[in-house]
C-alpha positions, 0 to 999 in steps of 0.5 A: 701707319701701324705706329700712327694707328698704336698710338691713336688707340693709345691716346683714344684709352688714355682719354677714356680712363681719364674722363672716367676718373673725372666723372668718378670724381666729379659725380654727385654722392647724391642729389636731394630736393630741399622744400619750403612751404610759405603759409600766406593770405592766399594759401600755402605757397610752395618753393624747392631745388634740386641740390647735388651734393659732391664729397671730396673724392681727389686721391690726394683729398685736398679739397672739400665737400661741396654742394651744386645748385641754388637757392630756393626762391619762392615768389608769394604774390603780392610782390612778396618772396622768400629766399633759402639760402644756401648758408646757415648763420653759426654765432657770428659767421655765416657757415656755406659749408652745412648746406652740404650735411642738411639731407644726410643729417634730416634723414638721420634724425628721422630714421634715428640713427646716423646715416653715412654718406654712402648710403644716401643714394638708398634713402627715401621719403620725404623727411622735415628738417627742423631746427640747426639744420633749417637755412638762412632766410631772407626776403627781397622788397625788390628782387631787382636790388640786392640793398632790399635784402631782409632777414626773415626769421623762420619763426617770425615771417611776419615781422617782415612778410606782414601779417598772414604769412608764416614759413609752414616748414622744410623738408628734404627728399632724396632724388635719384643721381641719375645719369650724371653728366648727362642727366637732363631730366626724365629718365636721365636723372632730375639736373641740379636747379637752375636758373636764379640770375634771371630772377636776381640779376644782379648776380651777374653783375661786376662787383661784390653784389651778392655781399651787399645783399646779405650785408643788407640782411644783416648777416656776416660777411667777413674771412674771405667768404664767397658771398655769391655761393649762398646764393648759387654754386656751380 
C-alpha cells in the first residue's frame, strides 16, 4: 500500500509540473482590444475584440508567434457591416502572421520608442494604430454568403458602404492577461472574443468557405495560407 500511495504522489507532482509547464507555454504574453470606429449616416458606430497574443515559448522554439481570438465584425444597420480581419495584405500576399505585432508596434510609435514583448503587460491607454499597421477590411452584401465578400478600403469606405460612411479610426488597448486558463471575464481577466460562426456561419461549413470569401474580395489566397485564421484563431 505504502508503494501504491508513492507512486500516486508521484504521478499526482509529475501531472502538476506538466500542466504548469503548459499553462507556462500556452499562457497568452498579452491581451489587447483592437477597436474600430465606423462614421455612418446614423452616427459613429463602433466594433472591437479582445485578442491574446502567445509568443513561442517551446524549449526547442519550434513554433511561432501566434494571435487568439476573431475578427472584429461591426453590424452598421441597414444591412450594412465592416469586418477587420485578422490579416494585413503585404504586396501580393496576405500576411496572417502581423496581426501578432499590431499593439506591440501602436504602442511603440505612441510612446516613441520601441517596445518589447515583455513589457506589453505593463503598457496602458488607448493607442491609434494608423497606417502598415491597420488590418485588411472587408464588407459582406450578405453576412449569410461568403461570395459577397468586398474589399473595403480604409480611406474610401464609401466606395462600397455608400455615401455617409467613412472608417473613423483604430485603435489598440492593452487589457489585463488575467487568470488564464480560467479567465472568464470579471475579476478573472477579460477572455479572448468569441463567437463569430454565428454571425458568418459559413465558417463551420465543410470546404474552403472562408477562401471563397476572401478570394471574392480580392485578396490572395495562395502558398497553403489558412484562409480561416483571417477570420478566427483558436
Amino acid at each position: 500500500m505504502g508503494v501504491i500511495s508513492k507512486w500516486a504522489g508521484l504521478l499526482g507532482l509529475l501531472a502538476l509540473l506538466v500542466g504548469g509547464d503548459q499553462i507556462r507555454i500556452n499562457r497568452p504574453d498579452h491581451k489587447y482590444r483592437l477597436t474600430v470606429e465606423v462614421t455612418t449616416p446614423a452616427g459613429i458606430k463602433t466594433g472591437s475584440a479582445i485578442l491574446a497574443v502567445v509568443p513561442d515559448r517551446n524549449y526547442n522554439r519550434s513554433g511561432r508567434t501566434t494571435t487568439r481570438g476573431e475578427a472584429v465584425l461591426v453590424d452598421l444597420g441597414q444591412g450594412k457591416n465592416v469586418v477587420v480581419l485578422l490579416a494585413h495584405q503585404q504586396g501580393a500576399k496576405l500576411d496572417l502572421d502581423d496581426i501578432n505585432y499590431v499593439a506591440l508596434r501602436a504602442y511603440g510609435i505612441a510612446r516613441g520608442n520601441r517596445v518589447s514583448f515583455k513589457d506589453m503587460s505593463r503598457q496602458s491607454g488607448v493607442v491609434p494604430v494608423q497606417g502598415e499597421l491597420t488590418p485588411v477590411l472587408v464588407s459582406f452584401g450578405d453576412l449569410g454568403d461568403p461570395n459577397t465578400a468586398r474589399r473595403v478600403a480604409s480611406d474610401k469606405a464609401e466606395a462600397i458602404l455608400g455615401e455617409g460612411y467613412a472608417i473613423r479610426g483604430f485603435s489598440a488597448e492593452v487589457v489585463p492577461n488575467g487568470f488564464w486558463p480560467i479567465d472568464f471575464g470579471g475579476a478573472l481577466g477579460e477572455p479572448v472574443t468569441r463567437g463569430i460562426e454565428a454571425k458568418l456561419p459559413w465558417l463551420t461549413a465543410p470546404g474552403e468557405t472562408a477562401a471563397i470569401a476572401l478570394r471574392a474580395a480580392g485578396l490572395p489566397v495562395e502558398g497553403g495560407l489558412d484562409a480561416r485564421e483571417a477570420f478566427a484563431r483558436k
